[in-house]
DSSP file (Angstrom, degrees, kcal/mol; ACC not computed):
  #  RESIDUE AA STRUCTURE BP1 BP2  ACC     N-H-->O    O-->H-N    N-H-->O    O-->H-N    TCO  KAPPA ALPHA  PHI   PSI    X-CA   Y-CA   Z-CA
    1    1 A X              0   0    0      0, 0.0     2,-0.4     0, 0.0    13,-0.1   0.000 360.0 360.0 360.0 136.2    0.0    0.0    0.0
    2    2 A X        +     0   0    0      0, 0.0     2,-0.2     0, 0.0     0, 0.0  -0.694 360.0 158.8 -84.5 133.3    1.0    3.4   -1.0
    3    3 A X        -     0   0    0     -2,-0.4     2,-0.2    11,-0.0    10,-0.1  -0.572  27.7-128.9-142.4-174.9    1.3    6.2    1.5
    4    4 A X        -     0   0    0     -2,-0.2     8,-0.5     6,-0.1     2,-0.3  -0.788   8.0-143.8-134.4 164.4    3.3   10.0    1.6
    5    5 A X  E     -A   11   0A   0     -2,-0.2     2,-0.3     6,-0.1     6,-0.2  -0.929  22.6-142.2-125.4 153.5    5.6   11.4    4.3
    6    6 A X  E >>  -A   10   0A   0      4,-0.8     3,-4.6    -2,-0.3     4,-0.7  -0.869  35.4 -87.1-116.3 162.2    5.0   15.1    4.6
    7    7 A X  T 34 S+     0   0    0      1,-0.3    -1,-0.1    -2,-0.3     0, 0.0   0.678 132.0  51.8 -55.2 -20.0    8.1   17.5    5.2
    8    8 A X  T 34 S-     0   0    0      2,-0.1    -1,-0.3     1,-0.1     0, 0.0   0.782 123.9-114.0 -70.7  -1.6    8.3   17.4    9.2
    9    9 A X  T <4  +     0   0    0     -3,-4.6     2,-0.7     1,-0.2    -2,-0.1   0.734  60.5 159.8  66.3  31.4    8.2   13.3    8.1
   10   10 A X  E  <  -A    6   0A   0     -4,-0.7    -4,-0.8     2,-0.0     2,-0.5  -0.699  25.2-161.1 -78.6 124.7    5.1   12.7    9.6
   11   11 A X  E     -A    5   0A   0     -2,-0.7     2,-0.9    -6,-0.2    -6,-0.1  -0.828  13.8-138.5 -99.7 127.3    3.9    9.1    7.5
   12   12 A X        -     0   0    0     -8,-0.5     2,-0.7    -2,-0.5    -8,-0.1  -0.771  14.8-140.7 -79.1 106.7   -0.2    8.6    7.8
   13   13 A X        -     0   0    0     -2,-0.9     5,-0.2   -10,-0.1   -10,-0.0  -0.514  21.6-113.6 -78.1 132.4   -0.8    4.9    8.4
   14   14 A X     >  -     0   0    0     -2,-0.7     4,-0.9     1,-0.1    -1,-0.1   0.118  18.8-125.3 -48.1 178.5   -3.8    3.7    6.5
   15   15 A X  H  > S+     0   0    0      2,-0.2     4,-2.8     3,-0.1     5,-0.5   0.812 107.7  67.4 -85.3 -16.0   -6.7    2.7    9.1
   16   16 A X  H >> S+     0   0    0      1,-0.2     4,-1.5     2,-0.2     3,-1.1   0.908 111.1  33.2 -44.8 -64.6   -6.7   -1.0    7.2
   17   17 A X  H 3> S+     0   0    0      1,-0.3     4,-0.8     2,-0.3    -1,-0.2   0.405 113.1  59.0 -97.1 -15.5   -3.3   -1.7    8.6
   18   18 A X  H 3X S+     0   0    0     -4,-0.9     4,-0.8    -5,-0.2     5,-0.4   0.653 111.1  43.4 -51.5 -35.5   -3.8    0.2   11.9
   19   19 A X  H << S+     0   0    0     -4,-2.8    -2,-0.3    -3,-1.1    -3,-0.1   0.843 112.9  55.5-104.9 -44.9   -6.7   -2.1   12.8
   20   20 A X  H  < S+     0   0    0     -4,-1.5    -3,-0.2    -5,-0.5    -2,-0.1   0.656 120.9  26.6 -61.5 -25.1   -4.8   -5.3   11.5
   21   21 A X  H  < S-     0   0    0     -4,-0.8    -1,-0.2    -5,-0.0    -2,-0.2   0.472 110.4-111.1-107.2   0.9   -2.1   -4.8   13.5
   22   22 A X     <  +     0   0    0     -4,-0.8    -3,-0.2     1,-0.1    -4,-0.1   0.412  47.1 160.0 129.5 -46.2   -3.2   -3.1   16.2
   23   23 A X        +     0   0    0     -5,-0.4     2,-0.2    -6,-0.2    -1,-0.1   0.256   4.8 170.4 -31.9 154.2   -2.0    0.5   16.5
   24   24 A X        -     0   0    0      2,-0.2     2,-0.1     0, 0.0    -1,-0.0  -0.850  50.5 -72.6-165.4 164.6   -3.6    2.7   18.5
   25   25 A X  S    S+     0   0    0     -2,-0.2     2,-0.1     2,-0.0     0, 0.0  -0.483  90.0  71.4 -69.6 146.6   -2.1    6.3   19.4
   26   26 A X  S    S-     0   0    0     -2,-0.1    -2,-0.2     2,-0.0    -3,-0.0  -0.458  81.0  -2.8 113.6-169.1    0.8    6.3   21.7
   27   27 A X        -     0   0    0     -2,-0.1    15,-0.8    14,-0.1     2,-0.2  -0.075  52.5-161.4 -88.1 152.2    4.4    5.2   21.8
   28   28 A X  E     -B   41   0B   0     13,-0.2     2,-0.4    11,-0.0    13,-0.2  -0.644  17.0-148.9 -92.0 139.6    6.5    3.5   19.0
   29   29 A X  E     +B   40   0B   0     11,-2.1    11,-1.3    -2,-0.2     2,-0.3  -0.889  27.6 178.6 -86.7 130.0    9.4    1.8   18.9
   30   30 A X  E     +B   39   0B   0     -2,-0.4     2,-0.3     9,-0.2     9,-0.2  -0.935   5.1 168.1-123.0 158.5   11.4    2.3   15.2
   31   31 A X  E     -B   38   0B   0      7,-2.9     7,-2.1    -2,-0.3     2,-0.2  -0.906  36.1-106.2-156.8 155.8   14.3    1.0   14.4
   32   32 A X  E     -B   37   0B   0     -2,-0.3     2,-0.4     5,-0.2     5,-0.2  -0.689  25.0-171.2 -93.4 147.6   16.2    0.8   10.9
   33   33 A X  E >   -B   36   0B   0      3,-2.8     3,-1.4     1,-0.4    -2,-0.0  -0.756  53.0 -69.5-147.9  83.4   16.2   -2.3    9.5
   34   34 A X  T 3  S-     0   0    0     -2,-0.4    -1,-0.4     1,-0.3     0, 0.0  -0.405 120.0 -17.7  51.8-135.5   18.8   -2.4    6.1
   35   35 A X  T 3  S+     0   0    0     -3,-0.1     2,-0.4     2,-0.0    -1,-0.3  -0.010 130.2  77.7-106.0  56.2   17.0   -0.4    4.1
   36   36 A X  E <  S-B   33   0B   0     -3,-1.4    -3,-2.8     2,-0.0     2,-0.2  -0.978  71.8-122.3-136.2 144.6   13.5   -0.5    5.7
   37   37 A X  E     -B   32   0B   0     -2,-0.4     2,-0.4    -5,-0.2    -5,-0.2  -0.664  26.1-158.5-100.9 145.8   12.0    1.2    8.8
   38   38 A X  E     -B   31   0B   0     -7,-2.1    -7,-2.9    -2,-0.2     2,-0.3  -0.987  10.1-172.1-158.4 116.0   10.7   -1.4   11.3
   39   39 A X  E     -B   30   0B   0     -2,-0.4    -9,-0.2    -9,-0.2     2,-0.1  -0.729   3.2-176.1-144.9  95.5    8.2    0.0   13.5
   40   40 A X  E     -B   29   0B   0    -11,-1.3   -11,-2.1    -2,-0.3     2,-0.4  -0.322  26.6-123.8 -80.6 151.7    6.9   -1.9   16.6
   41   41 A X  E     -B   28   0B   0    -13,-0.2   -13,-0.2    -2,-0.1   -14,-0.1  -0.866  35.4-111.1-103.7 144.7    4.3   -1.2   19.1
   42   42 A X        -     0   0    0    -15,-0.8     2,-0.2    -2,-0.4   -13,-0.0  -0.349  38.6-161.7 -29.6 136.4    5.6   -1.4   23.3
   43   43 A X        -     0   0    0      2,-0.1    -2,-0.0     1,-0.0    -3,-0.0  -0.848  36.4-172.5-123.0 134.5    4.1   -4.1   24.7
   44   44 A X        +     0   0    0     -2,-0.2     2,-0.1     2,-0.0    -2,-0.0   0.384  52.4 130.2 -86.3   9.1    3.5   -5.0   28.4
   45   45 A X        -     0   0    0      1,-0.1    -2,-0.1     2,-0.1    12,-0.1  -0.356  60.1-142.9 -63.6 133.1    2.2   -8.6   27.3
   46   46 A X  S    S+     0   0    0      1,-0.2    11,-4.2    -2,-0.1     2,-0.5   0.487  73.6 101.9 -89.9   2.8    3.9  -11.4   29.2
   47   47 A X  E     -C   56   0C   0      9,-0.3     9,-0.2     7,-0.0    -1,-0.2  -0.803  54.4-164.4 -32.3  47.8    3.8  -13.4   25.7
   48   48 A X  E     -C   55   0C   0      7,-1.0     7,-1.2    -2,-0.5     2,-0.4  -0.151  20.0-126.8 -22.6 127.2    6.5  -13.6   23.8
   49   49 A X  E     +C   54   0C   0      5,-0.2     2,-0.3     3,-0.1     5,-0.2  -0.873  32.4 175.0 -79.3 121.1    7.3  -14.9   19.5
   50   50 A X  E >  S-C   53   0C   0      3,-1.0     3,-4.3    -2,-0.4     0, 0.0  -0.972  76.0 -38.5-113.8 129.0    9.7  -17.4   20.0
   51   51 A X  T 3  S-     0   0    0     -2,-0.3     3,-0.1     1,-0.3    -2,-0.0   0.690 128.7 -42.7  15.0  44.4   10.4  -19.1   16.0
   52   52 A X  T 3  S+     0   0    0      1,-0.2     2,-0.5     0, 0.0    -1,-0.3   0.565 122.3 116.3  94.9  10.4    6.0  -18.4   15.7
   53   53 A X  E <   -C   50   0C   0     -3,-4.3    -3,-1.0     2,-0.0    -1,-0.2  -0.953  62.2-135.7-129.5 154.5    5.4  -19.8   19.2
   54   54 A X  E     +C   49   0C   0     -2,-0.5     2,-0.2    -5,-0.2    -5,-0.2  -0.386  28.9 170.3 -84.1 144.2    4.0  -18.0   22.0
   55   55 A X  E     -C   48   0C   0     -7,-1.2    -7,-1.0    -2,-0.0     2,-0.3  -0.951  36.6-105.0-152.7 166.0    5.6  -18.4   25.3
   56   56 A X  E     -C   47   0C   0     -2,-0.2    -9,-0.3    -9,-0.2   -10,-0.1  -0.702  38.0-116.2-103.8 143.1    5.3  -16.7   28.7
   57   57 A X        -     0   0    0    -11,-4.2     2,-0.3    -2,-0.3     3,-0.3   0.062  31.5-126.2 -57.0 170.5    8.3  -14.2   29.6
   58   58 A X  S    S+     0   0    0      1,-0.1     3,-0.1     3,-0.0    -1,-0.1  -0.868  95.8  56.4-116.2 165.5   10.4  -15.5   33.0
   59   59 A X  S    S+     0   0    0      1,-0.3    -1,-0.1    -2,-0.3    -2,-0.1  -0.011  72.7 158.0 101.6 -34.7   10.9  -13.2   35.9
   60   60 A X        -     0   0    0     -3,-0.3    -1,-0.3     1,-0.1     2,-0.1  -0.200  20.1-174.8 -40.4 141.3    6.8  -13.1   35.8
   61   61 A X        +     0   0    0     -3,-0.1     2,-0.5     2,-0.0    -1,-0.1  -0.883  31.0 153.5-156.6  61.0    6.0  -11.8   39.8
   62   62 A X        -     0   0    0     -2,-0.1     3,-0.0     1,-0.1    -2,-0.0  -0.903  38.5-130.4-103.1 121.0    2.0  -12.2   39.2
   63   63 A X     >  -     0   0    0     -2,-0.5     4,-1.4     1,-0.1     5,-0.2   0.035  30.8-102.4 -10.7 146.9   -0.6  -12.9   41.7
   64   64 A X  H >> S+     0   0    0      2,-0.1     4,-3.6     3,-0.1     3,-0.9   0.973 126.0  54.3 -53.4 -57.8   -3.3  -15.5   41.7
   65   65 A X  H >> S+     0   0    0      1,-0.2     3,-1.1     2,-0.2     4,-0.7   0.623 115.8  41.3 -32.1 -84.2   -5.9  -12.5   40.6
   66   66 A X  H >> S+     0   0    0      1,-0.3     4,-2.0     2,-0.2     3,-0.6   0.551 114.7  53.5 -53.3 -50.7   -3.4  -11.6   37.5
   67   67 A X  H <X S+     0   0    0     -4,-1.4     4,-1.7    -3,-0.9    -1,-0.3   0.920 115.1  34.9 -68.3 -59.1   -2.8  -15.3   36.9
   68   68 A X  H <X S+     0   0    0     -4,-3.6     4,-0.7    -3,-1.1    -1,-0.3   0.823 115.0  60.3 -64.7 -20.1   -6.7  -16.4   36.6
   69   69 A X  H <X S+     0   0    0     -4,-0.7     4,-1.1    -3,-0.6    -2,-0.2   0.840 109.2  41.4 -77.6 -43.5   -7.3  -12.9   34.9
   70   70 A X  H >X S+     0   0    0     -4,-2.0     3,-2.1     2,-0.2     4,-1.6   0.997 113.5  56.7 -66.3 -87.0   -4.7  -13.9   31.9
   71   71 A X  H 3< S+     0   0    0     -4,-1.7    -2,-0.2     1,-0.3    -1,-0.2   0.443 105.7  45.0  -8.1 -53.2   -6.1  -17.1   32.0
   72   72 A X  H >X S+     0   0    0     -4,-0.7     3,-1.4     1,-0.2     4,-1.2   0.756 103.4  71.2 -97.2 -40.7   -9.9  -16.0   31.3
   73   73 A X  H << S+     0   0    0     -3,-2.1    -1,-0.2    -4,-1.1    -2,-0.2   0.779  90.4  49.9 -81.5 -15.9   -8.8  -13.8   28.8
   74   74 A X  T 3< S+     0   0    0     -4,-1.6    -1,-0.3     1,-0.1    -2,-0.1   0.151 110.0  53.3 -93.0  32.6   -7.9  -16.2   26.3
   75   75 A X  T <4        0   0    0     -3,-1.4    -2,-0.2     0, 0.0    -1,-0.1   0.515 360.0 360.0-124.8 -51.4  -11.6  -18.0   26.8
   76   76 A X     <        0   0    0     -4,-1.2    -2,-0.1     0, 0.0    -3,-0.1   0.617 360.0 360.0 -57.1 360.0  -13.3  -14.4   26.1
């Protein structure tokens, strides 16, 4: 998809690709990536992509509440 940067180098992402991945306003991580800009959202999710499977970070310091809460949210 085609898009513009305007001279301060503000880029509009379309809303397709906003809603597909996820965006919502606040802060990005960018990073250069060869010659492509690689632009990731923060996340406080205790989920991790390990080679396309999800695993939970170590170090987690959770509660029960947190623990059953994470739990139920992947049944919603």
């Amino acid at each position: 998809m085609l898009t513009t940067m305007d001279k301060a180098g503000r880029v509009v992402i379309p809303r397709s690709i906003r809603t597909a991945v996820g965006l919502v306003p606040g802060a990005l991580d960018i990073t250069v990536d060869g010659a492509s800009v690689r632009i990731d959202v923060p996340t406080q999710s205790p989920l991790t992509n390990v080679d396309g499977r999800l695993q939970l970070r170590s170090g987690l310091d959770w509660t029960a509440d947190q623990w059953r809460e994470f739990r139920l949210a992947d049944q919603r």
